[in-house]
N, C-alpha and C positions, 0 to 999 in steps of 0.2 A: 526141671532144667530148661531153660530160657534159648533157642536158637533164635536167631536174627532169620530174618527172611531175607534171601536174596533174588537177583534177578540174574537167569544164567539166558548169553544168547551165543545159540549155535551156528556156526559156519560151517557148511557141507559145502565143497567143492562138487563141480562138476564129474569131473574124472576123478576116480580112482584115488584116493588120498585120507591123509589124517585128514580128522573132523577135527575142528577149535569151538573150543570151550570160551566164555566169560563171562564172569561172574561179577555182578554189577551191586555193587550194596545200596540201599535206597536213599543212604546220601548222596554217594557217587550222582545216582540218576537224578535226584534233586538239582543237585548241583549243574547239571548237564544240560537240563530243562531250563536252569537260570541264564545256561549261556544261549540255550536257541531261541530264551527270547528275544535275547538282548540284541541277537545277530539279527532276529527281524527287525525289531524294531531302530538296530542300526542304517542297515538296509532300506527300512522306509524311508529316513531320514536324510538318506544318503541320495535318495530317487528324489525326494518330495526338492531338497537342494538344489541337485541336476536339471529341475525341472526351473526350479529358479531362476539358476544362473543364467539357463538357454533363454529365458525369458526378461530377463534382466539387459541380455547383450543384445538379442533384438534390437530390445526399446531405445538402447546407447544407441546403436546403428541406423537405426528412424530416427532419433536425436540427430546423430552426424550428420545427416543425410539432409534432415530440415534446417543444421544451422549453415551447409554450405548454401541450400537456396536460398535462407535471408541474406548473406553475405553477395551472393552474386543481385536479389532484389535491391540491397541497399548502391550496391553497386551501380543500380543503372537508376536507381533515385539521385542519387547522386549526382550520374551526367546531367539528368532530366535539372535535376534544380541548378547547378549551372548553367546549362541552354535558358533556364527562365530568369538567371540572372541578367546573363546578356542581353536578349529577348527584352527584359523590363528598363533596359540603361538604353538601348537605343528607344524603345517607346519614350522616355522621360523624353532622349534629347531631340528626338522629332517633337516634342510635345513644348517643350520649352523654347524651339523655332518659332513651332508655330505661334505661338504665343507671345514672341517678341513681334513677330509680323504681326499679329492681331492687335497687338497694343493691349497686354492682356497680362507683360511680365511678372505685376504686381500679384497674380494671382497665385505664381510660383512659390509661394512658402508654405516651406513643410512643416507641421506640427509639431514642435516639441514632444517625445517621446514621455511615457511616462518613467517620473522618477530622473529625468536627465532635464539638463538647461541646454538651450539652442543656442546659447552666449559661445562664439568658437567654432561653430558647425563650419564644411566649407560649403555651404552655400545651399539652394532648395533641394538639390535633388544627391544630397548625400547618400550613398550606399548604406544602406541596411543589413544588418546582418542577415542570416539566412533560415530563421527558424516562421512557422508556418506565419505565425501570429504578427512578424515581419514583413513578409509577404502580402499578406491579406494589405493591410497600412498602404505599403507602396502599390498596390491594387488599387485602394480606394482614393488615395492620393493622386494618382493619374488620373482616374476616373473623374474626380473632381475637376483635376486642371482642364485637362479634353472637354469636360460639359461647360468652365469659363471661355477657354478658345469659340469651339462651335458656337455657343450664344454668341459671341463677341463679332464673328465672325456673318452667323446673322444678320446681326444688326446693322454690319457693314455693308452686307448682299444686299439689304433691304435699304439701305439709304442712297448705295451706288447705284439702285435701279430707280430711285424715285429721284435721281439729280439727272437734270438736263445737261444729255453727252453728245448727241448726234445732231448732224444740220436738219433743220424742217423740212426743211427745201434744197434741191441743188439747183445753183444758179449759178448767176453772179454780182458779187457784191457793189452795190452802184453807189451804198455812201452808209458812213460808220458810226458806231457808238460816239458820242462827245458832239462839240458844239459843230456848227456849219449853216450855211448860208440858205434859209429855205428854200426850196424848189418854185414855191408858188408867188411866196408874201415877197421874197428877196433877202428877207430880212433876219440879220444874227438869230440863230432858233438852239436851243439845245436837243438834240435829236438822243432820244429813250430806249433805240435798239441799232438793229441792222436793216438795210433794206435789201432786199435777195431779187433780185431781176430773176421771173423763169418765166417760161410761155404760160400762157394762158389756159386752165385746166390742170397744172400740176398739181398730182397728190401733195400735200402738206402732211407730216408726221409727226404722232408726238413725240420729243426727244427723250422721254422719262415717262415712267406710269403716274398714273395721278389721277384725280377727279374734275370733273369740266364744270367750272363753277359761273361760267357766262356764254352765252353761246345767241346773238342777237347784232344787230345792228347799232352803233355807237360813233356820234357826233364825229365826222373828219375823218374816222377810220373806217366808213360802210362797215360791212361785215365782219366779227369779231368772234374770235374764241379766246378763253381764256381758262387756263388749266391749274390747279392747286394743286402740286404734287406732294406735299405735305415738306416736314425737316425746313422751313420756312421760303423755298421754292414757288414762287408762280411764274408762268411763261403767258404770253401773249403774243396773238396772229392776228393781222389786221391786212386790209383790203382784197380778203376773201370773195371769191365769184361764188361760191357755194359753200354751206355749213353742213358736214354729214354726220355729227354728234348732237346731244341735247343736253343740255343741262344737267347735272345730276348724276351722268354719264361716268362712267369709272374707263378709263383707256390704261394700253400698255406702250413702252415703248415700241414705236414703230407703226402703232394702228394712224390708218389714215383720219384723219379728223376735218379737211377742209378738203379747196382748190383755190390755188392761186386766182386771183381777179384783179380789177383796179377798181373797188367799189370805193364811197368816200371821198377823199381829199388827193389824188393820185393823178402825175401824170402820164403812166402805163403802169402794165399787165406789171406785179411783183407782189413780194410778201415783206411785210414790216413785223419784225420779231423784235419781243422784248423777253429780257430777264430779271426777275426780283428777288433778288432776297433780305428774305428779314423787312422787307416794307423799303428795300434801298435797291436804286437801281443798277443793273451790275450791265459788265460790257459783255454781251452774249457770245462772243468771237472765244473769251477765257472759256465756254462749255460746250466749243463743240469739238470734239476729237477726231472726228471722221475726216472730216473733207479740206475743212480751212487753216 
């Protein structure tokens, strides 16, 4: 005869009481054993998720947290590239002043963009849009015009200091550019400068930088200098008491070069100033700005 095997579990109270009996059959505990695994391994699942989620919302929250700082960065990119819009439209229109003052306006034209026609644009210094590759353009675009100004601008420095501006001498003018009646001969004479009455021993200046291309004694004018300030500029000083340059000589404006005398063809102490250009005689009185 066949009995099944059970499993019996006993409950004894503490105090005083019935004991309980149960009796378990080995399916029953099979069965039982299926759910406490299932409970574990619900349980792990239920942890291992927990552990997820917390970690998952973190990460949002470091998300959030990073997309407000982009927002508040974009925000001051933002200002910042508006201030270098501004910034870049007053540099153009200083830049296109200056430029028109330099004689330079030609150099104002903006490139055609790629992929677009400049047929229609309003004019050199159109607004650009605002992406970097934009910017860079109107950066190098400036940069360009600024480096035609400044040269242009040079060139001007450099030519307004080699043009006779200032009196040689200060005196006074005792007889002018154009025809008149010689001093000595009497006779109709066409007179080639100025004559500057000053005492005797004044500094003489040059009125432009330049190179001293004669510096000796010459028929009628005793003592002579003569200066080649280049841009097709020569000046000449005649009845010089003393010559304090040489030949060869490079001067600036202002350097002394001579002293008034009346060596030559002269009835007293002055300076005979002439001005050439281009190989043509010009009235010296049109280059001096200072005095006369």
């Amino acid at each position: 005869m066949n009995h099944k095997r059970h499993s019996t579990i006993v409950i004894i109270p503490h105090a005083a009481g019935r004991v309980y009996k149960i009796h378990l059959s080995p399916t029953l505990l099979k069965v039982a054993a299926v759910f406490g695994v299932l409970a574990v391994v619900l349980s792990l699942v239920a942890l291992l998720g927990s552990g997820n989620f917390v970690r998952q919302r973190a990460l949002y929250r470091s998300l959030e947290k990073e997309n407000k700082e982009l927002r508040r960065t974009n925000q001051r990119l933002q200002e910042a590239l508006t201030e270098v819009h501004a910034r870049l439209e007053q540099f153009e229109q200083r830049t296109k002043q200056l430029a028109i003052a330099a004689g330079v306006a030609d150099a104002l034209v903006a490139p055609a963009l790629p992929g677009k026609t400049s047929v229609g644009t309003g004019g050199p210094l159109d607004r650009l849009t605002g992406s970097p590759e934009h910017l860079l353009q109107r950066e190098e675009r400036l940069e360009r015009q600024l480096g035609a100004v400044e040269q242009r601008l040079s060139e001007q420095q450099l030519l307004l200091s080699h043009t006779p501006s200032i009196a040689p001498v200060v005196g006074v003018i005792t007889d002018g550019f154009g025809p008149r009646i010689d001093p000595i001969t009497r006779q109709a004479a066409f007179h080639d400068g100025l004559d500057i009455s000053a005492a005797y021993g004044t500094p003489v200046k040059a009125p432009a930088d330049g190179l001293v291309v004669f510096a000796d004694r010459e028929t009628g004018y005793g003592r002579v200098v003569k200066v080649n300030h280049g841009y097709g500029f020569v000046t000449v000083y005649a009845h010089l008491d003393r010559i304090l340059v040489k030949e060869g000589q490079r001067v600036k404006r202002g350097d002394v070069i001579g002293r008034v005398g009346m060596t030559g063809r002269t009835t007293g102490p002055h300076l005979h100033y002439e001005v050439w250009k281009d190989g043509e005689r010009q009235n010296p009185l049109h280059y001096i700005l200072d005095a006369y």
